[in-house]
Structures are given as C-alpha cells and as structure tokens.
C-alpha positions as CSV (number, residue, x, y, z in Angstrom):
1,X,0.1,51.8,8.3
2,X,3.6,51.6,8.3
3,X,5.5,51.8,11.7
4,X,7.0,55.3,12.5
5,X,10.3,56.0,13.6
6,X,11.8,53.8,16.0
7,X,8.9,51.9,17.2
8,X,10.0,48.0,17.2
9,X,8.7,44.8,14.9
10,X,7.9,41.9,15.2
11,X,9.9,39.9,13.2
12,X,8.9,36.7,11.5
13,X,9.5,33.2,11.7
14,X,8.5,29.9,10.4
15,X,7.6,26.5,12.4
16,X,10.2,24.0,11.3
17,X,9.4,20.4,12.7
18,X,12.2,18.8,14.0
19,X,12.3,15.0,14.0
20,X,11.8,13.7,17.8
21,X,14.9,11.5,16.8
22,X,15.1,8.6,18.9
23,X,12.1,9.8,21.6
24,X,8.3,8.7,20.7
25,X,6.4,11.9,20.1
26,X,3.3,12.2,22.4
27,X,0.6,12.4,19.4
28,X,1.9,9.0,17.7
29,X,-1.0,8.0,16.8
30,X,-3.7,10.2,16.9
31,X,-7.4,9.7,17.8
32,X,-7.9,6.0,18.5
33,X,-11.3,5.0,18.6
34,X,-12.9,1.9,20.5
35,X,-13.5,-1.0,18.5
36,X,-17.6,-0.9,17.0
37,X,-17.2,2.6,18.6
38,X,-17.5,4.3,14.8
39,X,-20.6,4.4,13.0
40,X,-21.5,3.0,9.3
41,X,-22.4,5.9,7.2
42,X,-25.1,5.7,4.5
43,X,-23.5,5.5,1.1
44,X,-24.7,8.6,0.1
45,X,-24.2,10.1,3.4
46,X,-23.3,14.0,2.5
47,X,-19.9,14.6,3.1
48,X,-20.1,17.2,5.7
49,X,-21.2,14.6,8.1
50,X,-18.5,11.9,7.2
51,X,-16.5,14.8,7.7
52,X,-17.6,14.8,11.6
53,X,-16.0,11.4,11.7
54,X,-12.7,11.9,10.1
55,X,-10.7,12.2,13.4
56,X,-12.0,8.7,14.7
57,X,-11.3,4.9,13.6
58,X,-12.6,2.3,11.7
59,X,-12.1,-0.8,14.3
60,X,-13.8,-4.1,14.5
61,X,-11.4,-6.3,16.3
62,X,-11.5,-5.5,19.7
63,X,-8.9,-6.9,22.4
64,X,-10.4,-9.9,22.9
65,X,-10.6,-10.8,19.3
66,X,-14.1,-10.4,19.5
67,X,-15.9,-8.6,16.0
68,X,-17.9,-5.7,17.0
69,X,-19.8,-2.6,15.9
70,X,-21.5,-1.5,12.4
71,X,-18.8,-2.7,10.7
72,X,-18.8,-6.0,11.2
73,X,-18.7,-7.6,7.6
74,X,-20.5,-10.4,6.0
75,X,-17.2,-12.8,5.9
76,X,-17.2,-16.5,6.0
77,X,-14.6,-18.4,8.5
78,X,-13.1,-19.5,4.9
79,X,-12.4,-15.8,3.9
80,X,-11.2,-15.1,7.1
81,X,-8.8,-18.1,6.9
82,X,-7.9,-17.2,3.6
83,X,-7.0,-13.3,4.6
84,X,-4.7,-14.9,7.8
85,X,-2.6,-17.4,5.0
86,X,-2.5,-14.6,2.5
87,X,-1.1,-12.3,5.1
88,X,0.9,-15.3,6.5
89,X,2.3,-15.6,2.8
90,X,2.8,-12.4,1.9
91,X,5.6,-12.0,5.5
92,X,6.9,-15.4,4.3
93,X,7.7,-13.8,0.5
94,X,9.4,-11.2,2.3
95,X,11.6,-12.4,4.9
96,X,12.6,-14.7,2.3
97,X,13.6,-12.0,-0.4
98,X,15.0,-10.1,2.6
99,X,17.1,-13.1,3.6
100,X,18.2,-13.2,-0.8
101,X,19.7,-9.5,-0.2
102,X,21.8,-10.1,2.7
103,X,23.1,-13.4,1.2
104,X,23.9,-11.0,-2.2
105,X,21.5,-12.4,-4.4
106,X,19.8,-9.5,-5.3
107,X,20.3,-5.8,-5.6
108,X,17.8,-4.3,-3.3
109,X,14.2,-5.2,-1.8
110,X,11.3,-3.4,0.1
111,X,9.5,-5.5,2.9
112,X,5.4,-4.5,4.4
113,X,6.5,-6.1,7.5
114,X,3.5,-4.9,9.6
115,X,1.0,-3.6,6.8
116,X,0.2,-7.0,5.6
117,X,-3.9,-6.4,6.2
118,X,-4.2,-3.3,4.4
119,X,-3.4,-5.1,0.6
120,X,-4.5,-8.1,1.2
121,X,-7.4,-7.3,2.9
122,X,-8.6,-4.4,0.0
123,X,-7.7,-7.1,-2.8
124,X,-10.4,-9.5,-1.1
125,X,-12.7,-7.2,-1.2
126,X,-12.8,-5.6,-4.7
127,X,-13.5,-7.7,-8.5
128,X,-11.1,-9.0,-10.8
129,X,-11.1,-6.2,-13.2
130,X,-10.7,-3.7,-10.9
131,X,-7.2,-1.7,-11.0
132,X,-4.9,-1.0,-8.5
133,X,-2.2,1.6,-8.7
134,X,0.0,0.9,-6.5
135,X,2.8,2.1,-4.6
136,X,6.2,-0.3,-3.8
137,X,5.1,-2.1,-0.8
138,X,1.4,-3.5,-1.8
139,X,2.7,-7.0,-3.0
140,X,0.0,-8.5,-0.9
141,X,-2.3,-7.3,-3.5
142,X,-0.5,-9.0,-6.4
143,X,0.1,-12.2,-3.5
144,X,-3.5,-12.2,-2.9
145,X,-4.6,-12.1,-6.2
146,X,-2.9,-15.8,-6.9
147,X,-0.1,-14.1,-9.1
148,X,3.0,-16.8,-9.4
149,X,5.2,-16.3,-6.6
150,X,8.1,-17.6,-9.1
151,X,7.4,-15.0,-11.4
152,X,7.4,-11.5,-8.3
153,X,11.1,-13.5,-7.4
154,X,12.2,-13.4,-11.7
155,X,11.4,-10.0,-11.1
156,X,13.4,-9.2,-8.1
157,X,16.5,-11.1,-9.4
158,X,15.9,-9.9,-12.8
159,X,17.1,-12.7,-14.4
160,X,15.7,-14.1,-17.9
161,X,12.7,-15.4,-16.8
162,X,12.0,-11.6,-15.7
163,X,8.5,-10.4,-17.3
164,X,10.1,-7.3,-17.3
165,X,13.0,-7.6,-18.8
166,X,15.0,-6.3,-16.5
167,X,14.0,-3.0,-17.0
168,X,12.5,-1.9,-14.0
169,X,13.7,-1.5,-10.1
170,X,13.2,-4.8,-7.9
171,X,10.1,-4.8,-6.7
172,X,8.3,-2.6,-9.0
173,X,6.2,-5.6,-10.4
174,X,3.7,-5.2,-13.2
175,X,0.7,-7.3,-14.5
176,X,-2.2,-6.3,-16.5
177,X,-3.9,-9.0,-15.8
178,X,-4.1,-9.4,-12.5
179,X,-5.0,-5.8,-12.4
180,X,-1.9,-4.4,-11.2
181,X,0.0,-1.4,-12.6
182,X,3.3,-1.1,-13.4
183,X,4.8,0.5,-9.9
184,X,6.7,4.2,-10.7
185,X,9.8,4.6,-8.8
186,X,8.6,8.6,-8.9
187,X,6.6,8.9,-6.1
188,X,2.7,10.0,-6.8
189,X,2.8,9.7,-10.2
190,X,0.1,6.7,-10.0
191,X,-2.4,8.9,-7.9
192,X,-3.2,11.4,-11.0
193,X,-2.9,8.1,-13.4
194,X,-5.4,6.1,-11.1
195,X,-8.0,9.0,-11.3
196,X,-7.9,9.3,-15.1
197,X,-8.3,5.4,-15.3
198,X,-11.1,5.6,-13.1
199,X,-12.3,8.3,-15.4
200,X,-12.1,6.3,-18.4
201,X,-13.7,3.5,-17.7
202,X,-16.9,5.5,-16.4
203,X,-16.5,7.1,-20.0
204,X,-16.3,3.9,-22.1
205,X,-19.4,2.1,-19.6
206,X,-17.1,-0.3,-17.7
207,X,-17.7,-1.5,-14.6
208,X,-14.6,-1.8,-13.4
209,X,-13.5,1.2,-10.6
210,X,-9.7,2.0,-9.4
211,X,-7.9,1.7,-6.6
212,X,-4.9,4.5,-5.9
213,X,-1.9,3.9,-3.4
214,X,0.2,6.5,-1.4
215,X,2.6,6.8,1.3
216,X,1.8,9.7,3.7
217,X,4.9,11.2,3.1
218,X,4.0,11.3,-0.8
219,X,0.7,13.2,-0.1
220,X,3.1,16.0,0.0
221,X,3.5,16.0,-3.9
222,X,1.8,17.8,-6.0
223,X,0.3,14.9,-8.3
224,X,-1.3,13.8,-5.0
225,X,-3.7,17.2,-5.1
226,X,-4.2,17.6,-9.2
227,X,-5.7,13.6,-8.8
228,X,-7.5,15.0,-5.8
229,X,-8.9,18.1,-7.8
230,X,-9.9,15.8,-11.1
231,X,-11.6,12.9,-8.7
232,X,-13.5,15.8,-6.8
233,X,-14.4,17.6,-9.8
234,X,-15.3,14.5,-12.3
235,X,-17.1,12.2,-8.9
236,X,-14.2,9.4,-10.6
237,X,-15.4,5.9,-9.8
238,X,-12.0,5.0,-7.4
239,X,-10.6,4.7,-3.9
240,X,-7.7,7.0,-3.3
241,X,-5.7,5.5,-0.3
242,X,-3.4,7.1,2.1
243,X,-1.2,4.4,3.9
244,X,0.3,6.2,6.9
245,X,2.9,3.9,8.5
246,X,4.1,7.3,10.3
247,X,7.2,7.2,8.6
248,X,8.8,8.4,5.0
249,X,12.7,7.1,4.3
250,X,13.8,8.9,7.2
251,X,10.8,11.8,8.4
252,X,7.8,11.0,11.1
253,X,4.8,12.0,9.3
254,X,4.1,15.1,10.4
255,X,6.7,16.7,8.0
256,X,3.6,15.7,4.9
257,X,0.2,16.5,7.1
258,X,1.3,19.6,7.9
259,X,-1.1,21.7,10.5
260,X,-3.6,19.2,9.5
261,X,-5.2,16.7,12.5
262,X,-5.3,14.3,10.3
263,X,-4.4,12.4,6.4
264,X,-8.0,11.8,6.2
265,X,-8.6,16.5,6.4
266,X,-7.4,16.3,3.1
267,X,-10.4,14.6,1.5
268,X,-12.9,16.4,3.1
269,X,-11.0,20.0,1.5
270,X,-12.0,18.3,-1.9
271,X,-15.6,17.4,-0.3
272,X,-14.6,13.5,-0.8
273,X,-16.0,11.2,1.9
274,X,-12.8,10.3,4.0
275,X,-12.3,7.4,6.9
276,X,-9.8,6.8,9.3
277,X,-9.1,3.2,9.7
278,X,-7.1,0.8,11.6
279,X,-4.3,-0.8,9.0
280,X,-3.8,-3.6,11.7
281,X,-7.2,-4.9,11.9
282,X,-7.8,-7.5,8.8
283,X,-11.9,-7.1,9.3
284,X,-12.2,-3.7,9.4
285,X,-9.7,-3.2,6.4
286,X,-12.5,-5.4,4.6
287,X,-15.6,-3.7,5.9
288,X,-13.7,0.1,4.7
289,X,-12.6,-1.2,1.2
290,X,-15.8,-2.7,0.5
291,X,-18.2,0.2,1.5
292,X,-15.7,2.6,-0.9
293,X,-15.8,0.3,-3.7
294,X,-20.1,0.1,-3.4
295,X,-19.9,4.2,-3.2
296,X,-17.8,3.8,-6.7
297,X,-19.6,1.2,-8.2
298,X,-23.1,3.4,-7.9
299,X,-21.6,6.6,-8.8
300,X,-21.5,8.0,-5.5
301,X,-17.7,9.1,-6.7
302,X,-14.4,8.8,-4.9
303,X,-14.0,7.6,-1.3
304,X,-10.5,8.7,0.6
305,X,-9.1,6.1,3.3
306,X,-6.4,6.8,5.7
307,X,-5.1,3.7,6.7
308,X,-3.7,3.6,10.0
309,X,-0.5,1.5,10.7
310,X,3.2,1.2,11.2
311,X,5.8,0.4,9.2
312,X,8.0,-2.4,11.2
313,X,11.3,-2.6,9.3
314,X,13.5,-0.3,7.4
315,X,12.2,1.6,4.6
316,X,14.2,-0.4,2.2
317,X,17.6,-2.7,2.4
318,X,19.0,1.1,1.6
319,X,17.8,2.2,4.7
320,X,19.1,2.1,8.9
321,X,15.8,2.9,11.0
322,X,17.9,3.0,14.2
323,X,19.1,6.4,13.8
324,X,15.9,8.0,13.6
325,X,13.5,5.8,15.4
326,X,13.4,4.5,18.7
327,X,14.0,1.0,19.6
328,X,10.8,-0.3,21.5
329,X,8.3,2.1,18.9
330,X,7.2,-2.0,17.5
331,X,6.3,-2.6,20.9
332,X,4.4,0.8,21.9
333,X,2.5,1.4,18.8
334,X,-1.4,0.4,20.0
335,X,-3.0,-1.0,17.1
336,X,-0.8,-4.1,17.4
337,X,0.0,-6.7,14.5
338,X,-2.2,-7.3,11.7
339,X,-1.3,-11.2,11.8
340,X,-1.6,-11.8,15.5
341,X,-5.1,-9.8,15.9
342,X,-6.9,-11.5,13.3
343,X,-5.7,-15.2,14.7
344,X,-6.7,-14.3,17.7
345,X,-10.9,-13.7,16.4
346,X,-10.7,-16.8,15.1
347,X,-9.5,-18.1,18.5
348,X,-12.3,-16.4,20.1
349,X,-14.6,-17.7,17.2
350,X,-13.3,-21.5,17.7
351,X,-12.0,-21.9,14.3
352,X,-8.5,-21.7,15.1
353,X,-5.5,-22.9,17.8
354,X,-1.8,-22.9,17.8
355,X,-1.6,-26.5,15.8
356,X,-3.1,-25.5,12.6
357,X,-1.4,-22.1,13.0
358,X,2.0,-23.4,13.4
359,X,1.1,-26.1,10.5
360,X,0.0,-23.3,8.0
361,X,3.3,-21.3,8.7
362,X,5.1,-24.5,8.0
363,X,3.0,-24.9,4.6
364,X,3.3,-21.3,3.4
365,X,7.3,-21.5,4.0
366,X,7.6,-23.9,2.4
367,X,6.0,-22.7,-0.5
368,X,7.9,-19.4,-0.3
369,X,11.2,-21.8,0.0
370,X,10.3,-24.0,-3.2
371,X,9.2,-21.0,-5.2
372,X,12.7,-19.0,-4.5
373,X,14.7,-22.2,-5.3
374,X,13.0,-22.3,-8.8
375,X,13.3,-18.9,-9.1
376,X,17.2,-18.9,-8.0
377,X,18.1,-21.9,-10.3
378,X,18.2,-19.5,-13.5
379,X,20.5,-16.8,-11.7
380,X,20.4,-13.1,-11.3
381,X,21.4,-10.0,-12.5
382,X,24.1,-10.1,-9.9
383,X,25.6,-13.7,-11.8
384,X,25.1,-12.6,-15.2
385,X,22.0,-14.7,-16.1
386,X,20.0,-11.9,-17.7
387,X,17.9,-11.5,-21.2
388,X,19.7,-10.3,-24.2
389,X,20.3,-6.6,-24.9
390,X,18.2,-6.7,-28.0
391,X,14.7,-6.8,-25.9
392,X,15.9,-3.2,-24.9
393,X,13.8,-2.2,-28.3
394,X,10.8,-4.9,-27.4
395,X,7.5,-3.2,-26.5
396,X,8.4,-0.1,-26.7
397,X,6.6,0.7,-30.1
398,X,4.0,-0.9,-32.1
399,X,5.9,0.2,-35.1
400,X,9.7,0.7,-34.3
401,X,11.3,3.5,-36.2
402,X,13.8,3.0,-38.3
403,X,16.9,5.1,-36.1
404,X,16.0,2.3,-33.6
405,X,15.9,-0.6,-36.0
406,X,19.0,0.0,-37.2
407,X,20.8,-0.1,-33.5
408,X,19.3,-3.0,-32.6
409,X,20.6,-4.7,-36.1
410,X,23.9,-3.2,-35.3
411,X,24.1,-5.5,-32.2
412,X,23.7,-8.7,-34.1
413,X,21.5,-12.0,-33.5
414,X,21.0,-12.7,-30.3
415,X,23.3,-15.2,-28.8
C-alpha cells in the first residue's frame, strides 16, 4: 500500500565495496583449515554434502613439512623432486623474461611469481591428451609438460622463429600437442570453450577430460556462468578451476564473489562438487586435481576447485601494485610460498638439504639463461627480426578465398 500523505521513506541505497587501498582487510583469506584437517570425500559423494565442506581447505603440508590427513597422495620422492624443479623452472623462466622487459627486449610479460604449484602441480597429475584451457599465467603447465623453453621465449619476442607468427600477445602461447589452448586475451572466453570440449570428447568416446582456467576476478563474466549452466546441465567430463590470487589488475577480490563466503558457493548453486584448496601447498594441489580428474574420467561430471593463493608481483609489466596493495601483504599472507613449503617435506622426509637445493637452482638457471640466449640470437619484434607479412593469410583457411589471394599476391614474393 502506498504511503499516505506525508509519512517519510526509506530511501534506497546500494553496498559499493571500496578497495581497503593500502590497509590488509581483516577477512584476507578466509576459512583456513588445519593441515589433514579436511576430509576425502567419496567420488560420488552427493553434492550437498561436499557442499558442507566448501568453506574449509584442502591442506596436506603442515608447518613442519610433515604430509598429513586424507589427502596425502601416492607420490614417489622422484615426483615430488620433479614438482620442486618444475616449480623451480617455471620462477627461473620468469624472472628471466621479466629481466628481457626491463632491458627492452620485449613488449610486455606476465609473471606467476607465487602460484607456481597450482599448474605445475595439476599438469602432473592429469594424461597427456587431456586439455587445458588456460588463462595467461599457467605456463607452468606448458613448463611442466617438457614444451621447449626456446620456443615459449620465440613467442614472447615474437621474432621468426615465433610458432605463432606474431600474431598473438606475449605470453598467450599455444600448442595442440601438448594439450594446451591457444590463451584468449578476452577474459572467460575459454571457460564456455573448455565445457563444450569436454562435451565433445564424451560424444565422440574419448577418454580424454578438460581442464578450464579463471582468475577470480573473471568469474564475474558472463561466459564463466553459461560454461557453468552447460557443465551442470550435460555432467561435462572437466575441471573448472578458479585461481583466486585475491587480486584482479587493480580490485581485491571481493569486487567478483560478491555476498558470496566463498569462489567455491558458486559451484555448489549449479550442484557441482566444489573444494577449497591451498594454491601454496604442491601435495595437496596433486591430491585435489587428481580426485577431480577420477570424478571426470568415470562420469561422475564436473568438479569446481578454488584454489587458494596470492599473486606476488604485479599483474603484468603494465601494472604498479604499490598503489593498491600494501607493502608487507607477501609477508602476511599465511599459506606461505609454494617453493619453500614443498622443500621443506622433503627436508623433513630426508630427501633433501640446502646443497642439492642451491645446486638445482644453479642447473635450472642455467638452462633458463642458455635457452633465452638462443632464443635472443634471432631478435625480436622490437629489432625488426620478425616473419614476413605474407603468413598474415597462413592458417587461416583451408581453402583461401580469392579477395584474400589476390592481397597476399599483391604484396609480392617474400623477401
């Protein structure tokens, strides 16, 4: 009933977050449970109980670097060794690349100083076949997969050894065979693509499942929700990941989860299985990827992880973090490095000490060093050393069409 005469309203109003700019907010990370303090769910646990579980943590590692809990995976001091070089690598790759902008050898360059585990320790856990879709700081799955450091570097400095022809940002790699797709600069557009992949291959009698990647602050798209809708509605064979490194270009997270405790809510509001899990803690990264990947592979459907870390550097070579986050965050954030925490299990397990540790870093710089030198020896973009124009028209079309042939024959032979 509508108010009479002069009787007074309430007016309205909207919450707007403001950025605590500079100051740590008091929730920055939310609900941290113990190490081995989460339980293992069945596989085919209903969803309404995994739901009960979204607001704790995945964790293995504890402080002591000793592996406890449910889940503890089956991983051999090898794979464990391998996981702390590939990480070791992958932070070698960048500071090197990182070092290549600031000298002005390349244009521009994105760095997953601090989320190392999370790609590295997913790729070592899924099947060649598999396909990620990933967004523009998951090298480490590319890394970890063996793909030619020499060739990621062409592709940063675009030059004409680029597989890519210069036709795509730095950074946004691409290789089919080592089952990782080509990175879109427009953010969530590989979510919805992942799903129909996924889809695909259940249609055609693969065996292969998918693997989507997302910023938190890209959840907020709409492609996030339609790939959320089909994976929910078709039980798609894939793992839709949510890395929440608490920070978009220049927004703390809480500008893309909304009213929402947590990233991992959103699965459960499609009734997909969703887990909370440390970023920062190599095992437990493992344990997650591999129990969503089983859940695909029998057609228990889609499997949501929020993983749980913090993005160390800037957002990009673009980007000054200093005027919107506050200078000790590195040091307060509680989940630690993913580097440090895993060498410190295999301290506790005997298997490693500051020698072989200070050995490998020497080994894996200089293999970063000798790869860029190769890589820098047939120029950039930024000296001129770049393919011909003609590739422009190069697979584009299995049959070009005629208005194209004729402009590429109007620009002659290639010199």
């Amino acid at each position: 009933m509508a108010p009479q005469g002069n009787e007074a309203e309430t007016p309205l109003r909207l919450r707007i977050p403001e950025p605590a700019r500079g100051q740590h907010p008091p929730d920055r990370v939310r609900y941290i449970s113990r190490a081995g303090e989460m339980q293992k769910p069945a596989l085919d646990e209903k969803v309404e109980r995994v739901a009960l579980m979204r607001k704790q943590m995945v964790r293995v590692i504890d402080d002591d670097g000793q592996a406890v809990g449910e889940w503890v995976p089956e991983m051999s001091v090898e794979q464990k060794l391998l996981g702390l070089r590939n990480m070791m690598l992958v932070r070698s790759f960048d500071a090197r690349l990182l070092k290549a902008h600031r000298q002005g050898k390349i244009s521009f360059y994105m760095q997953s100083l601090g989320e190392e585990a999370i790609a590295c320790g997913q790729q070592q856990a899924l099947r060649p076949g598999d396909m990620h879709f990933p967004t523009y700081r998951q090298q480490g799955l590319l890394i970890s997969a063996g793909y030619p450091l020499v060739t990621m570097m062409n592709q940063v400095l675009s030059n004409e050894h680029d597989p890519l022809h210069g036709r795509q940002l730095p950074v946004m790699y691409s290789s089919k065979s080592f089952g990782f797709f080509t990175i879109s600069g427009n953010l969530a557009t590989q979510y919805i693509q992942a799903v129909g992949w996924a889809m695909a291959s259940a249609l055609s009698g693969g065996t292969e499942i998918a693997s989507a990647w997302i910023g938190e602050g890209a959840t907020a798209e709409s492609d996030f929700h339609a790939a959320l809708v089909f994976a929910s509605t078709y039980q798609a064979p894939i793992i839709l990941n949510i890395v929440n490194n608490h920070w978009a270009i220049s927004t703390p997270e809480d500008f893309a989860r909304g009213a929402s405790a947590t990233f991992a809510d959103r699965g459960y509001g499609f009734s997909i299985p969703a887990l909370r899990v440390d970023g920062n803690d190599y095992l437990a990264v493992y344990a997650a990827s591999q129990w969503a990947a089983e859940r695909a592979r029998t057609n228990l459907g889609p499997t949501l992880i929020e993983w749980v870390t913090l993005r160390l550097g800037a957002h990009s070579t673009s980007d000054d973090p200093s005027v919107y986050r506050p200078p000790d965050e590195v040091e307060k954030f509680p989940l630690g490095d993913p580097v440090r925490r895993l060498r410190q299990h295999l301290e506790f397990i005997g298997e490693w000490d500051d020698d072989r540790h200070d050995a490998l870093q020497s080994e894996v710089d200089t293999q970063v060093s000798e790869a860029f030198a190769e890589a820098d020896s047939h120029g950039s973009v930024k000296t001129g050393d770049v393919g011909n124009a003609r590739t422009m028209f190069d697979d584009v079309y299995a049959d070009l069409p005629r208005h194209l042939r004729e402009q590429r024959d109007s620009m002659g032979e290639p010199s």
